[in-house]
Each structure stands twice: as structure tokens, then as C-alpha cells.
N, C-alpha and C positions, 0 to 999 in steps of 0.2 A: 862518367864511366867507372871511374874508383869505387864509386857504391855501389854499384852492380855488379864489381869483381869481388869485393869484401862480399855481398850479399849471395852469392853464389857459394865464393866460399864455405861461409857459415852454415849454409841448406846443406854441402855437402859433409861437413864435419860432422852438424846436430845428426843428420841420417848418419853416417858412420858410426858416432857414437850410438847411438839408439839399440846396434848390436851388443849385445851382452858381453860375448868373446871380447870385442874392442875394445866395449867399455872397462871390464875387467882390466885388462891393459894401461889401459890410460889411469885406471884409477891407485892401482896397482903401484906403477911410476912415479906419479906427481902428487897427490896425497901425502905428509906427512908421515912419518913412519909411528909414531906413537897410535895414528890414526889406522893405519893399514894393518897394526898387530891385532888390532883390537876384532879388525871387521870380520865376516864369515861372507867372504866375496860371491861363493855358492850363492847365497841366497838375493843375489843380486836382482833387482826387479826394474825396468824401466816403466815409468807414469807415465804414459799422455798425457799431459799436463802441463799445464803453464801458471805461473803467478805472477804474470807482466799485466800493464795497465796499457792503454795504447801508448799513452808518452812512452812508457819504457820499454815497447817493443821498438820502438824507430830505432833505441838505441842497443838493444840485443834480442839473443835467442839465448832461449836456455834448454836444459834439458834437466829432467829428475829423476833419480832413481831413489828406490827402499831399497834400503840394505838392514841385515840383524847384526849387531856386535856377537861374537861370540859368548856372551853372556844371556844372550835374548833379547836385551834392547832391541829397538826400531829407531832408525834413523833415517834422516831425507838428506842423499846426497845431493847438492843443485849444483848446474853448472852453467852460468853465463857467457855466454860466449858475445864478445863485445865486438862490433863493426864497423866503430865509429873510424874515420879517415882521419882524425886526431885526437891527439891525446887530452882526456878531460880529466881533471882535479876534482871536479864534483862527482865525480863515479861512487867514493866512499858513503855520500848521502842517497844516492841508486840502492845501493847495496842495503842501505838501512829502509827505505819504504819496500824494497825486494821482501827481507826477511818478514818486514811487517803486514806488507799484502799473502805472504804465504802462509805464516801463525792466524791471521784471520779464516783467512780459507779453510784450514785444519778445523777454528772453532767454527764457524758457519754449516761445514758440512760435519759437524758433529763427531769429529773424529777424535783419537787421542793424541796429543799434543804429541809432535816427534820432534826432534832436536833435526835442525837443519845446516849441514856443512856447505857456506857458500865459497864456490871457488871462481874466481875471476881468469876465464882463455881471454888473451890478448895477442892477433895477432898482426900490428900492426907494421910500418916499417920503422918508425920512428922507436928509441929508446925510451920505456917507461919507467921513470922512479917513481912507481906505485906509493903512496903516503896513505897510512892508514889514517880512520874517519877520527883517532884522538889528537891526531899531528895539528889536526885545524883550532884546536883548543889550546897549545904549549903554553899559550902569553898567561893563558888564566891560572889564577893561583890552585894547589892542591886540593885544598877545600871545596872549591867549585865544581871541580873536575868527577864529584861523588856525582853530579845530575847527568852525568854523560850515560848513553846508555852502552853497555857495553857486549862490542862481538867481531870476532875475528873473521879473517878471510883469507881464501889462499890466492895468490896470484902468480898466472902462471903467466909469462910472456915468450913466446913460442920465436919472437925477435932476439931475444938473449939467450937462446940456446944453441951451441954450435954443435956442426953440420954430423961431428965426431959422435956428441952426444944422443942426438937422431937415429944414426947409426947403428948404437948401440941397443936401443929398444930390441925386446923380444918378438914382439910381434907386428910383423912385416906388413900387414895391411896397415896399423896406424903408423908404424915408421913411414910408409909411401905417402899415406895421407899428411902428415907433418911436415914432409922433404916437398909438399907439393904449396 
């Protein structure tokens, strides 16, 4: 029953998010702020799209959008939305074939290479100390650590955010959908 309530949930977020208005919103919020100066949220675009393999659909949904910098860049917002009924520590190595099934797909369909911001929704009930994919390496000395391949993530956990904070969002359809 748990997975059918997480899975419920997530169909109704990813459809939530898939609205622009919302997405704007949410992107808006939890984003980065170095990241949010930069973007030209106008030109926000949502993809039909997915760069999940089966294994990695059992364990999320995503959603993508193209957005421009206000510079003119192109860039691929992705956004994971995780379902799992607990909390997994290998998620960081998800996140790494995530980015690397989607850089493929850009070269396969012959596209220009876009820079892609993965963000990790978590909205489970348990407390997540999200550990980034370098934390699994600490033991190895500095030297070694150049083989690592390197890329950030944001993680949101919609469980560590209180009810005040919810509240405050500007816009009322995803405050409902959050508070829900």
C-alpha cells in the first residue's frame, strides 16, 4: 500500500509540476539562488521526456525542463522525484548514470550538448542526510580523488521542511500540493 500512495503521489506532483506557472514556482523557491539570478524563467520550457532506464524508473520519476540563462545559454533543468518507501545511500550513484543516460541521449539525438541541473524531491517520512556521490571516497587519499567524476545535486527533502515554511510560498497551488 506505501508504494501506491508514494506512486500516486509522484503522478500527481510530476503532472503539477509539468505546469509552467508551478514549475516557475517551485523552481523559483528551491533552486539555488546563484542559480535562479542567472536563469530567464520566461523562457521556461517543459520536455516530454525522460532519461530513466527501467531499473531507474522503479525507483523515480522525473521531469525536465529547458530553460535560457539570461545570457543565452541553454540548459536542462531535471528534476527526480524519488518514491522509494526508504531511504537509499546508493541514490548518489542514480544520479551519476541519471546524468550519464541523459548526456548520451543529447549526443545520440544529435543535439547540442546542454548543461543539466539535477535536483533530487524527496518526499519521504523518514529523515534524509542526503551524502553527496564524493562522501563514499573520504578514506581515499587526495591524489586519487582527481578519478572521481565530478557533479553536484540539489536535494530537496520536502520532510525537513516545516509546515511555516510551506506556508509561506507564493503560490498557492504548489503550497496545496506540498501541504498535501
Amino acid at each position: 500500500m506505501p508504494n501506491r500512495i508514494n506512486n500516486i503521489h509522484d503522478k500527481f506532483i510530476k503532472e503539477l509540476l509539468s505546469d509552467k506557472e508551478v514549475a516557475i514556482a517551485f523552481l523559483e523557491e528551491y533552486l539555488p539562488s546563484d542559480l535562479r539570478n542567472v536563469i530567464n524563467f520566461q523562457t521556461l520550457h517543459y520536455e516530454d521526456t525522460t532519461y530513466l532506464t527501467k531499473e531507474l524508473s522503479a525507483s523515480f520519476s522525473d521531469l525536465v525542463w529547458t530553460v535560457q540563462t539570461f545570457n543565452n545559454e541553454r540548459l536542462k533543468v531535471c528534476l527526480l522525484l524519488e518514491h522509494k518507501s526508504y531511504i537509499d545511500e546508493n541514490v548518489p550513484f542514480q544520479l551519476l548514470e541519471y546524468l550519464a543516460l541523459a548526456y548520451q541521449k543529447q549526443i545520440k539525438n544529435k543535439k547540442q550538448i546542454e548543461l543539466i541541473v539535477p535536483i533530487l524531491y524527496y518526499h519521504g517520512k523518514q529523515k534524509w542526510d542526503f551524502k553527496k556521490f564524493t562522501s563514499f571516497f573520504e578514506s581515499y587519499p587526495d591524489n586519487f580523488k582527481r578519478y572521481l567524476p565530478g557533479f553536484e545535486n540539489e536535494f530537496i527533502d520536502l520532510n525537513a521542511l516545516k509546515a511555516e515554511q510551506i506556508m509561506a510560498l507564493k503560490h498557492g497551488m504548489l503550497r496545496g500540493a506540498l501541504l498535501l
